[in-house]
Biopython code that builds the backbone (N, CA, C, O; Angstrom):
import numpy as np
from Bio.PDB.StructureBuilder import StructureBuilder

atoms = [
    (1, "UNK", "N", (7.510, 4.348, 3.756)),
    (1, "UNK", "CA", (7.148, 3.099, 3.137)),
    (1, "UNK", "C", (6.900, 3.305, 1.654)),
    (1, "UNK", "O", (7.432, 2.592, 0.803)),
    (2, "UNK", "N", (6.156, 4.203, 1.402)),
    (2, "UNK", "CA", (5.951, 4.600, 0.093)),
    (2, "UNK", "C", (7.250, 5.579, -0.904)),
    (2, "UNK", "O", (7.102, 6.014, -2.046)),
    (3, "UNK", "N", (8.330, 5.690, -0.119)),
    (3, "UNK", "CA", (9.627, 5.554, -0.937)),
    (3, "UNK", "C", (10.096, 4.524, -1.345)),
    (3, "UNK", "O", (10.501, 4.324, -2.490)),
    (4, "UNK", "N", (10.085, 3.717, -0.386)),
    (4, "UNK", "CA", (10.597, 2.075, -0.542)),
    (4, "UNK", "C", (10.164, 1.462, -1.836)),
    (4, "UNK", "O", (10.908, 1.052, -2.727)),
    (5, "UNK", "N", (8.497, 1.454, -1.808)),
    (5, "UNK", "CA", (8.006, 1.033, -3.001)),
    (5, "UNK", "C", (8.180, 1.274, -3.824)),
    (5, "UNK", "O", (8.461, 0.490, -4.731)),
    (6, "UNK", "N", (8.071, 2.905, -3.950)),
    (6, "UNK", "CA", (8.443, 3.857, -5.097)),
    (6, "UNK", "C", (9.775, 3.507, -5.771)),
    (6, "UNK", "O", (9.779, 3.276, -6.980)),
    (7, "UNK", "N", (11.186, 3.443, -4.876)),
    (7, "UNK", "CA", (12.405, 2.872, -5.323)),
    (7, "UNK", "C", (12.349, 1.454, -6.034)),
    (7, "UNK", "O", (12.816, 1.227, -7.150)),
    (8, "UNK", "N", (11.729, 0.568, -5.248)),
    (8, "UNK", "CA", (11.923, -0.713, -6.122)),
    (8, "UNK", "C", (10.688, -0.809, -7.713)),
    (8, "UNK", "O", (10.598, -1.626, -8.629)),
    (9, "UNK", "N", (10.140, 0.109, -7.470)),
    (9, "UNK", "CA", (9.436, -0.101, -8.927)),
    (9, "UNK", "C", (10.316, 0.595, -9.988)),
    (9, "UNK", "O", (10.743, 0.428, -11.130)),
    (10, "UNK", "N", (10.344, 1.447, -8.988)),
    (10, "UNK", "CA", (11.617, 2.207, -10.388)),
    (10, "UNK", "C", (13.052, 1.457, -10.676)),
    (10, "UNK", "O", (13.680, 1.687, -11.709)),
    (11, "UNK", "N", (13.430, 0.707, -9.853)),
    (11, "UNK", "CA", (14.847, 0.012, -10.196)),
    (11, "UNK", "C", (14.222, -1.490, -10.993)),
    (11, "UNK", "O", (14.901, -2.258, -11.676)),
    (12, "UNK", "N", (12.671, -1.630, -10.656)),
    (12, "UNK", "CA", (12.565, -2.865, -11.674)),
    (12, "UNK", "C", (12.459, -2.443, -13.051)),
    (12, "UNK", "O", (12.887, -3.024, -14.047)),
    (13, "UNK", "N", (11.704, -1.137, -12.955)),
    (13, "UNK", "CA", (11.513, -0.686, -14.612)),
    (13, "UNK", "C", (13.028, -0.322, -15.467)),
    (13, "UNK", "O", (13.417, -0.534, -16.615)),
    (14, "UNK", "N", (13.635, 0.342, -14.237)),
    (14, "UNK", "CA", (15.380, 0.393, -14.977)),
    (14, "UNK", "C", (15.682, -1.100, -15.190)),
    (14, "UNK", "O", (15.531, -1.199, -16.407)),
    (15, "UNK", "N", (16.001, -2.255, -14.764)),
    (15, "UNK", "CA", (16.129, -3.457, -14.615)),
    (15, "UNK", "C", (15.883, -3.850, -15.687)),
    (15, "UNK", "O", (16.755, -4.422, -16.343)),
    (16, "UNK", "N", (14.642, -3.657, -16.162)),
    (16, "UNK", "CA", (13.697, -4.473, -17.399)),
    (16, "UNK", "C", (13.924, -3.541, -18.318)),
    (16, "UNK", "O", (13.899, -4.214, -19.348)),
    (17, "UNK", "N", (14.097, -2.616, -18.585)),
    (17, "UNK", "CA", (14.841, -1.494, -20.095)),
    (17, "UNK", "C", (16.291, -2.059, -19.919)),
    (17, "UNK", "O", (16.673, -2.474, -21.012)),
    (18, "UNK", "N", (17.260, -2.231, -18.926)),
    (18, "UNK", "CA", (18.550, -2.776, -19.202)),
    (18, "UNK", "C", (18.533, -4.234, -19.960)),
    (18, "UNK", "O", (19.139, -4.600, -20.967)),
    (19, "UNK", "N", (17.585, -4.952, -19.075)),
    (19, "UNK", "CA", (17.715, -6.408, -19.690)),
    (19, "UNK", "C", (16.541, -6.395, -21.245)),
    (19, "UNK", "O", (16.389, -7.431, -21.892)),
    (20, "UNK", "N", (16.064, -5.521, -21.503)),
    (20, "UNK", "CA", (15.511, -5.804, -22.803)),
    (20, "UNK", "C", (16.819, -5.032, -23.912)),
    (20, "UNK", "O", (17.059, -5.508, -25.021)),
    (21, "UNK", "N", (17.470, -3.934, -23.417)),
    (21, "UNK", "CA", (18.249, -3.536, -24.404)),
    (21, "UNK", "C", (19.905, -4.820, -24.599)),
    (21, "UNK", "O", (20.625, -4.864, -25.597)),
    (22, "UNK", "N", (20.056, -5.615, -23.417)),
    (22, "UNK", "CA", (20.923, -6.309, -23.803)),
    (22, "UNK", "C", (20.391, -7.885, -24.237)),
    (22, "UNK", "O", (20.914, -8.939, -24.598)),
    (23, "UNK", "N", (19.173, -7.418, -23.998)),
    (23, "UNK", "CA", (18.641, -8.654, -25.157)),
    (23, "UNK", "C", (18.372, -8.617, -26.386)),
    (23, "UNK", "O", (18.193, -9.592, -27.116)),
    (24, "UNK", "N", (18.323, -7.344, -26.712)),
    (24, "UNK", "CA", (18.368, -6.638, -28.102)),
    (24, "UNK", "C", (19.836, -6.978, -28.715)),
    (24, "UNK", "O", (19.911, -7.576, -29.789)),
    (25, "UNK", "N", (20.963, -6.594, -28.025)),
    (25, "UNK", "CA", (22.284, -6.273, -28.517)),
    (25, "UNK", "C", (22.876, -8.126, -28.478)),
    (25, "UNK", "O", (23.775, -8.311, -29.298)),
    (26, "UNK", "N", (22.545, -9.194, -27.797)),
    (26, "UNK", "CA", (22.614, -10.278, -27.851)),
    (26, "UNK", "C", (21.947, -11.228, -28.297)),
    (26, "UNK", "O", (22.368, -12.316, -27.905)),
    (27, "UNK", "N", (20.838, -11.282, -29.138)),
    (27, "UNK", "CA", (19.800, -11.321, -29.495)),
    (27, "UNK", "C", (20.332, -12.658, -30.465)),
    (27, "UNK", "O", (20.461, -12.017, -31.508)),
    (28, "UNK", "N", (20.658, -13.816, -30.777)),
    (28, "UNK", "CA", (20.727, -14.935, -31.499)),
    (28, "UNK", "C", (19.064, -14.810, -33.264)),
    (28, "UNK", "O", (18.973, -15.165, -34.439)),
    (29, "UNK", "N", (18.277, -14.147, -32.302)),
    (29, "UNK", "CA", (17.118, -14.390, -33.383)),
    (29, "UNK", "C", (16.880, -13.313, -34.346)),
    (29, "UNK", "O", (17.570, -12.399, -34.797)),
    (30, "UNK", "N", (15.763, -13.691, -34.500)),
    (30, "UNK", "CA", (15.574, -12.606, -36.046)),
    (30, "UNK", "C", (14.935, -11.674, -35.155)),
    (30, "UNK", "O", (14.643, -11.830, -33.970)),
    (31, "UNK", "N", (14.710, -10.372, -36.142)),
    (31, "UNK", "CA", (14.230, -9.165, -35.646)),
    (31, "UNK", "C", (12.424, -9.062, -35.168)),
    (31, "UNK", "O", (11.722, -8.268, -34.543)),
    (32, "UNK", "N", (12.271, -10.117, -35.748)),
    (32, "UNK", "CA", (10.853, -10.562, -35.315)),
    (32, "UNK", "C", (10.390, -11.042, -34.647)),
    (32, "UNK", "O", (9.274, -10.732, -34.230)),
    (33, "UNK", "N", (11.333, -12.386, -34.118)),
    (33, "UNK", "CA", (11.491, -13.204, -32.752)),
    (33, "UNK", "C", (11.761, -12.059, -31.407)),
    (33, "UNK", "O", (11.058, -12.012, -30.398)),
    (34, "UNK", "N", (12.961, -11.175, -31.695)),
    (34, "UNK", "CA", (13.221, -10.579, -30.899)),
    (34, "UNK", "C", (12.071, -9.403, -30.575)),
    (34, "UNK", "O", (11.964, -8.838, -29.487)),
    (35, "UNK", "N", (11.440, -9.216, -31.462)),
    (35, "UNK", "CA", (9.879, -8.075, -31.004)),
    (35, "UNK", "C", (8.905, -8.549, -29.993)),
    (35, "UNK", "O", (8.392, -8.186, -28.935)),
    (36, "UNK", "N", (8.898, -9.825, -31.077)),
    (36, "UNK", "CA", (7.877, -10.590, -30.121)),
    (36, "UNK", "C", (8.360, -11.164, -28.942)),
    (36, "UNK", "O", (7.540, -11.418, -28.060)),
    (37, "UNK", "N", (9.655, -11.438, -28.750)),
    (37, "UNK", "CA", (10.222, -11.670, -27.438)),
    (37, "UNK", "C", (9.739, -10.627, -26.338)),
    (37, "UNK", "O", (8.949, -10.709, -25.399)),
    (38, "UNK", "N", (10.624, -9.508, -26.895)),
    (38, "UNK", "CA", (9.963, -7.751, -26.301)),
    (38, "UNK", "C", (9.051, -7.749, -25.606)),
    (38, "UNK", "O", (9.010, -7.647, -24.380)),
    (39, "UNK", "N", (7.771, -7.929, -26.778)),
    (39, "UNK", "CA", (6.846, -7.476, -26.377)),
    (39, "UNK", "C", (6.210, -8.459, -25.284)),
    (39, "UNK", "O", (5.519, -8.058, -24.348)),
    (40, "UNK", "N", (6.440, -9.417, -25.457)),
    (40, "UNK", "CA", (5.834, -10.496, -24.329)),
    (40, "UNK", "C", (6.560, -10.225, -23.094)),
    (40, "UNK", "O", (6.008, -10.251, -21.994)),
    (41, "UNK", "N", (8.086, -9.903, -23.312)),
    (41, "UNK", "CA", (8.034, -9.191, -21.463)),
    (41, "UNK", "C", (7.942, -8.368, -21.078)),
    (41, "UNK", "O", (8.298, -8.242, -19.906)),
    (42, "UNK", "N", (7.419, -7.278, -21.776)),
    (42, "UNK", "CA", (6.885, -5.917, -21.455)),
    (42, "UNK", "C", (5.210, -5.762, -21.286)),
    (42, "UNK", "O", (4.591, -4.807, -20.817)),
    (43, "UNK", "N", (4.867, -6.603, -21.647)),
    (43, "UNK", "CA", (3.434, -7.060, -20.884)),
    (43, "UNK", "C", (3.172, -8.006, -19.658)),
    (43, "UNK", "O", (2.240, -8.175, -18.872)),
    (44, "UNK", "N", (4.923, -8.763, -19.935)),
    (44, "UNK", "CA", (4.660, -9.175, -18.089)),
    (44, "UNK", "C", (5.188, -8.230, -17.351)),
    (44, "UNK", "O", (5.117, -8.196, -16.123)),
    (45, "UNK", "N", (5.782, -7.360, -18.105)),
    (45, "UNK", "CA", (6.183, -6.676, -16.875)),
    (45, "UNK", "C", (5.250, -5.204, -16.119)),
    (45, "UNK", "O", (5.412, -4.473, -15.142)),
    (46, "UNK", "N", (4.381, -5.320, -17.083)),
    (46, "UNK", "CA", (2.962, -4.416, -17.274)),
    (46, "UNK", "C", (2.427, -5.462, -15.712)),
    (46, "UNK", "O", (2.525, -5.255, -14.502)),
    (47, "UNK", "N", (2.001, -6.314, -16.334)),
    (47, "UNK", "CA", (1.215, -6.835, -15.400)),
    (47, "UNK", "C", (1.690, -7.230, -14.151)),
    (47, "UNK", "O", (1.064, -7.313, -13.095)),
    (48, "UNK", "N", (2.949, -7.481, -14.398)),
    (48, "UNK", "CA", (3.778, -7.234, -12.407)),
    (48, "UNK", "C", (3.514, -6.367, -11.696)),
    (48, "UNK", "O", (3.232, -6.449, -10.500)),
    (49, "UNK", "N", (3.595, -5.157, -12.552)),
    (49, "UNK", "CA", (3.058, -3.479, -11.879)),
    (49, "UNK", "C", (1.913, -3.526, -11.463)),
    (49, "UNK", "O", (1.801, -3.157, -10.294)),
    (50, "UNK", "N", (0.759, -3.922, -12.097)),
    (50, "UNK", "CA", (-0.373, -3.599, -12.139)),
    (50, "UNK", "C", (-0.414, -4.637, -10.876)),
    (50, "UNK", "O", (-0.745, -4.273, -9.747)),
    (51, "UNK", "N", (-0.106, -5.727, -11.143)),
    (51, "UNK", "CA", (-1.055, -6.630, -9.980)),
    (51, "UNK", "C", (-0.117, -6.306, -8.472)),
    (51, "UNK", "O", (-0.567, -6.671, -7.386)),
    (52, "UNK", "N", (1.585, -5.385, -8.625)),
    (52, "UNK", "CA", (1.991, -5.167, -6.974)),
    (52, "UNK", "C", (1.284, -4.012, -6.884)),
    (52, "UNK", "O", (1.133, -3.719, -5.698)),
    (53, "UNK", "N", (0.607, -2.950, -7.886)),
    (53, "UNK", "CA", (-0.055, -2.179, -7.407)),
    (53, "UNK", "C", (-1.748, -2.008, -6.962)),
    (53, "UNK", "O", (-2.149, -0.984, -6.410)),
    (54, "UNK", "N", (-2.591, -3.091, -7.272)),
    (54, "UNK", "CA", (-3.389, -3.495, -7.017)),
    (54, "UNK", "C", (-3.388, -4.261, -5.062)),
    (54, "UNK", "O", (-4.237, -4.084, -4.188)),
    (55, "UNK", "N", (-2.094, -5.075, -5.003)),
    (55, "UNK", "CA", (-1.579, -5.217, -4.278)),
    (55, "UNK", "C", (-1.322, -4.235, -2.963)),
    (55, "UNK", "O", (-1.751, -4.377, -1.818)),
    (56, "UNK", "N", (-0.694, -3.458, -3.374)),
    (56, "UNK", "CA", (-0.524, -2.025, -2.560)),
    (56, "UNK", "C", (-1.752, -1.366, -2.170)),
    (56, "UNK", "O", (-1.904, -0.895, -1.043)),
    (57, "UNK", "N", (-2.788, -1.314, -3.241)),
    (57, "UNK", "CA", (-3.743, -0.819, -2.662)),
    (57, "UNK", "C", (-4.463, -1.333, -1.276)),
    (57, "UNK", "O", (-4.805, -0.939, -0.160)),
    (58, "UNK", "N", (-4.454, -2.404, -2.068)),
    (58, "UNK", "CA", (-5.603, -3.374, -0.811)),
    (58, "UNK", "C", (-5.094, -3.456, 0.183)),
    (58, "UNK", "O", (-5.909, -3.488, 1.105)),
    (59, "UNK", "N", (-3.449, -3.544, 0.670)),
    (59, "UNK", "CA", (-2.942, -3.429, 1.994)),
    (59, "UNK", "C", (-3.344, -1.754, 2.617)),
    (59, "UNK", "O", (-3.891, -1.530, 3.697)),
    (60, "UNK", "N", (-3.015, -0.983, 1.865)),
    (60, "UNK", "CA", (-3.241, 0.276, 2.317)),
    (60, "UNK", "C", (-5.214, 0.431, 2.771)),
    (60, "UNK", "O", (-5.586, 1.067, 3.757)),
    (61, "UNK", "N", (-5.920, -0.089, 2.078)),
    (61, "UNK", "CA", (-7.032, -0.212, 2.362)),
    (61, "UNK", "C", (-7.062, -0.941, 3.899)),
    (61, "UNK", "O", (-7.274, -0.381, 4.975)),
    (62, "UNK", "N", (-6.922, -1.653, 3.771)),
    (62, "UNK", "CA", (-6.648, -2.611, 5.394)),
    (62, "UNK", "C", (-6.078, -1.740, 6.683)),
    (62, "UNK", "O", (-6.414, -1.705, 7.866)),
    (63, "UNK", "N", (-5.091, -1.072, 5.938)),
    (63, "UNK", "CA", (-4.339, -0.231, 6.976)),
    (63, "UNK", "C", (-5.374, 1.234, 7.206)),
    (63, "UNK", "O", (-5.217, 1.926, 8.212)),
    (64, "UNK", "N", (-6.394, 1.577, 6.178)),
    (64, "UNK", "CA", (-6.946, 2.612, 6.623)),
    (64, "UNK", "C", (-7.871, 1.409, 7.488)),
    (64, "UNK", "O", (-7.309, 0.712, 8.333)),
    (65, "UNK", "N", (-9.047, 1.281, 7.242)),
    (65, "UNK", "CA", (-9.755, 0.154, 8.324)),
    (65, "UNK", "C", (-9.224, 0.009, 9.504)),
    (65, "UNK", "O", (-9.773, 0.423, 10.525)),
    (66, "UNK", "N", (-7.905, -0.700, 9.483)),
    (66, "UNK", "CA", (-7.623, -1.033, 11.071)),
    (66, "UNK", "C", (-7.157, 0.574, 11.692)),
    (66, "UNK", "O", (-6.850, 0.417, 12.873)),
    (67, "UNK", "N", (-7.048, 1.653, 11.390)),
    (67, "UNK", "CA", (-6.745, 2.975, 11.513)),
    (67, "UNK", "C", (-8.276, 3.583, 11.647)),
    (67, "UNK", "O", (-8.375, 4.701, 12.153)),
    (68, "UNK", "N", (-9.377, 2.956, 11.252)),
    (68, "UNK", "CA", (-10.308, 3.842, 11.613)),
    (68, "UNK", "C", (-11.335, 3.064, 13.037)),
    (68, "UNK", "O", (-12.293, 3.368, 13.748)),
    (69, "UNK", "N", (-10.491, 2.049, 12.861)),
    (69, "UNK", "CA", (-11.189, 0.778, 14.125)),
    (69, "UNK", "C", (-10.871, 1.524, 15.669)),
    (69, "UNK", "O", (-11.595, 1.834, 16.615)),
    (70, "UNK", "N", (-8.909, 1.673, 15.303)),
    (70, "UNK", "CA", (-8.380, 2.403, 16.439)),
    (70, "UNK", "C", (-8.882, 3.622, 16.695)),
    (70, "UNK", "O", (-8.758, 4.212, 17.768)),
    (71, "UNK", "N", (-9.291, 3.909, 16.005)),
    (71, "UNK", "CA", (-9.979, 5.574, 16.392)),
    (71, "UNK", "C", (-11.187, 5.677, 17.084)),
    (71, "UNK", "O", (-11.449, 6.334, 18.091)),
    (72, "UNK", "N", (-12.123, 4.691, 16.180)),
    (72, "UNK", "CA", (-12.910, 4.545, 17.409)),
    (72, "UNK", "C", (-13.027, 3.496, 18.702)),
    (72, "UNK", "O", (-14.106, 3.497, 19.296)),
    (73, "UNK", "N", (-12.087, 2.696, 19.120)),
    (73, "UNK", "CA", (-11.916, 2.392, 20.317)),
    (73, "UNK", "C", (-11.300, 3.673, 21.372)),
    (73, "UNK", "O", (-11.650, 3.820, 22.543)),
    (74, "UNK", "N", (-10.407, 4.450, 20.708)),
    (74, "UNK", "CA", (-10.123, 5.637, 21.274)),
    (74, "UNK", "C", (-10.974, 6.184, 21.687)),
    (74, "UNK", "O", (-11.034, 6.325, 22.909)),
    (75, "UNK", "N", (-12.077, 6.769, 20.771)),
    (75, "UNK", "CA", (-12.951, 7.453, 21.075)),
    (75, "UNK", "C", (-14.014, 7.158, 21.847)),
    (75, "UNK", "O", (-14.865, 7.951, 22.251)),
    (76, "UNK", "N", (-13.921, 5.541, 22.120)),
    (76, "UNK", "CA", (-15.467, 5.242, 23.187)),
    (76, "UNK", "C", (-14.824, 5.016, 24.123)),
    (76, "UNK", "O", (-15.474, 4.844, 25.154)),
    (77, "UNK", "N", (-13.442, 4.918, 24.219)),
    (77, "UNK", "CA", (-12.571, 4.773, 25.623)),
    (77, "UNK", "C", (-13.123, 6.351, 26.471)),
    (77, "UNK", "O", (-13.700, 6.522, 27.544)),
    (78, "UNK", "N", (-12.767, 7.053, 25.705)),
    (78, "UNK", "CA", (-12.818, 8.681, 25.913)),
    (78, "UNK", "C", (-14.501, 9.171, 26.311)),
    (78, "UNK", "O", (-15.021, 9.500, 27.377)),
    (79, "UNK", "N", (-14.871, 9.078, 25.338)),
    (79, "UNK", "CA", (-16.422, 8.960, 25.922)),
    (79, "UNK", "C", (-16.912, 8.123, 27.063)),
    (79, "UNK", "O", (-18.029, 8.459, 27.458)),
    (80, "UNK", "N", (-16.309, 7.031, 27.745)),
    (80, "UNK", "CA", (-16.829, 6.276, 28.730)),
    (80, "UNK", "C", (-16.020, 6.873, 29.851)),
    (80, "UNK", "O", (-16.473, 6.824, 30.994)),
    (81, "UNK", "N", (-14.862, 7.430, 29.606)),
    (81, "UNK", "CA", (-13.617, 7.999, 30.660)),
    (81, "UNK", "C", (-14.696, 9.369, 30.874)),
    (81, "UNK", "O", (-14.869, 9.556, 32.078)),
    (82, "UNK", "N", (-15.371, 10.251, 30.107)),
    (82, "UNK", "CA", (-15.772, 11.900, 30.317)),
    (82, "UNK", "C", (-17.461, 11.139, 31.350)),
    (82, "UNK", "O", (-17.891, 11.580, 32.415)),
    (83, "UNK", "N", (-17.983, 10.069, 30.612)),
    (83, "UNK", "CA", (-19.237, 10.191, 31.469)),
    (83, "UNK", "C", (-19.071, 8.935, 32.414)),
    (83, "UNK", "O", (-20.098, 8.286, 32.614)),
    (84, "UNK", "N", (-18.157, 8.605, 32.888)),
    (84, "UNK", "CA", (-17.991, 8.301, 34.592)),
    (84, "UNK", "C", (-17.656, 9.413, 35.035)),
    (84, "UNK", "O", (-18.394, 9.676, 35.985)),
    (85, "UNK", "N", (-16.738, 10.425, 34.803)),
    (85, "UNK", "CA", (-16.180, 11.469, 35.232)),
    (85, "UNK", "C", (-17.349, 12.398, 35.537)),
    (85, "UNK", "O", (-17.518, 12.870, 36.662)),
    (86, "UNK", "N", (-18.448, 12.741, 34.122)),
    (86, "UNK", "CA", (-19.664, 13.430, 34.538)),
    (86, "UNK", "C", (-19.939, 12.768, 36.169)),
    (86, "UNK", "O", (-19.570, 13.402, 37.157)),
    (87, "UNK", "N", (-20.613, 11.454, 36.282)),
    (87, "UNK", "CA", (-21.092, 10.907, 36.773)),
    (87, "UNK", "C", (-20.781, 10.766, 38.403)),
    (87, "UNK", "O", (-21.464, 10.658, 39.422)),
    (88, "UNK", "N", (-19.692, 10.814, 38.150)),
    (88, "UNK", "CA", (-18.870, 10.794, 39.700)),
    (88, "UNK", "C", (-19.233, 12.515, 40.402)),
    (88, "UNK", "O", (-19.822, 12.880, 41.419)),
    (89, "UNK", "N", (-18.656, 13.139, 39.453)),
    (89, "UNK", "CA", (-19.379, 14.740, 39.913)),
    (89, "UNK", "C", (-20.687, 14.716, 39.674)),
    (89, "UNK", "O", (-20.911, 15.918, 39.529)),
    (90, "UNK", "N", (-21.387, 14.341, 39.577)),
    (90, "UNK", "CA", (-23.615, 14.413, 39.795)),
    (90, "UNK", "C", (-23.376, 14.123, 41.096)),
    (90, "UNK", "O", (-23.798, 14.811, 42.025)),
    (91, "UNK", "N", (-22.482, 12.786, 41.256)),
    (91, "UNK", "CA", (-22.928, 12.072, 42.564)),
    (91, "UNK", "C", (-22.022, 12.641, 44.178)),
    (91, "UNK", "O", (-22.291, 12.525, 45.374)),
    (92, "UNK", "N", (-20.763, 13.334, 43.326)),
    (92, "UNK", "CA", (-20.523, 14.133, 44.997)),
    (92, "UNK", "C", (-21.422, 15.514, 44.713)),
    (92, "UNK", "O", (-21.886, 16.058, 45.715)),
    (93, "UNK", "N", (-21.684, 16.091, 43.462)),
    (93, "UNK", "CA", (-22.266, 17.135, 44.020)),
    (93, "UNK", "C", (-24.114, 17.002, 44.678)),
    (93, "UNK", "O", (-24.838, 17.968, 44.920)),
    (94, "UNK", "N", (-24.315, 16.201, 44.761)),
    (94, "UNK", "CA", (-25.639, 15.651, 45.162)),
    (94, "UNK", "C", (-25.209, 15.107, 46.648)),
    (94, "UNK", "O", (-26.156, 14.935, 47.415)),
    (95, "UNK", "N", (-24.172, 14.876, 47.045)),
    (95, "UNK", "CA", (-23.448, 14.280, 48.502)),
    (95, "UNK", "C", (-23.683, 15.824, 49.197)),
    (95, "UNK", "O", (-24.439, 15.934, 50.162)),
    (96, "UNK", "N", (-22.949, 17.040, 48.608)),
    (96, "UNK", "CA", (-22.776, 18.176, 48.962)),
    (96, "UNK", "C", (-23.843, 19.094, 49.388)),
    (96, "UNK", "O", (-23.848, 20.038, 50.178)),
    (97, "UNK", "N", (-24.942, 18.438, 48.487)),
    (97, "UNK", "CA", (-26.362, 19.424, 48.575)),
    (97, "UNK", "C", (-26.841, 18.972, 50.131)),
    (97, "UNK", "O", (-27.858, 19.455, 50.628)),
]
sb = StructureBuilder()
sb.init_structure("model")
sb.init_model(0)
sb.init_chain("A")
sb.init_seg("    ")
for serial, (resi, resn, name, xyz) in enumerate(atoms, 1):
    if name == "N":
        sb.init_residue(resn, " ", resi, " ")
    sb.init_atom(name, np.array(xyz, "f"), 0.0, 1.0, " ", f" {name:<3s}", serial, name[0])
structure = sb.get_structure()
């Protein structure tokens, strides 16, 4: 999963250096328009990152949580499975005595 992501951030950042350099080379405006063009989508594109990676986190947060929920239902499954099991042996070996 974390290739996946990894790939599409990197083909957006290639994406956004292609389309800023052929907005450079097609560019109708002045060299100043075109900076400030620049720079305004290279801060959205700052902040796309930041907020799918903010994004990413918090799912992965969720996914540890529901990963530590399952663990312990596992584990009181297991603990209630060992002390009936105790329990059943108290009670034949107390049949036996």
């Amino acid at each position: 999963m974390t290739d996946n992501v990894g790939s599409k951030i990197s083909f957006f950042l290639v994406g956004l250096g292609i389309g800023a350099l052929v907005g450079i080379l097609f560019a109708p405006k002045s060299g100043e328009e075109t900076r400030e063009f620049l720079s305004k989508k290279a801060d959205e594109g700052r902040e796309y990152a930041q907020r799918k990676a903010k994004e990413l986190r918090e799912r992965a947060e969720d996914l540890v949580e529901q990963s530590k929920q399952v663990v312990t239902r596992q584990k009181d499954s297991f603990t209630a499975a060992v002390d009936a099991g105790r329990d059943a042996y108290q009670r034949e070996k107390a049949k036996a005595q």
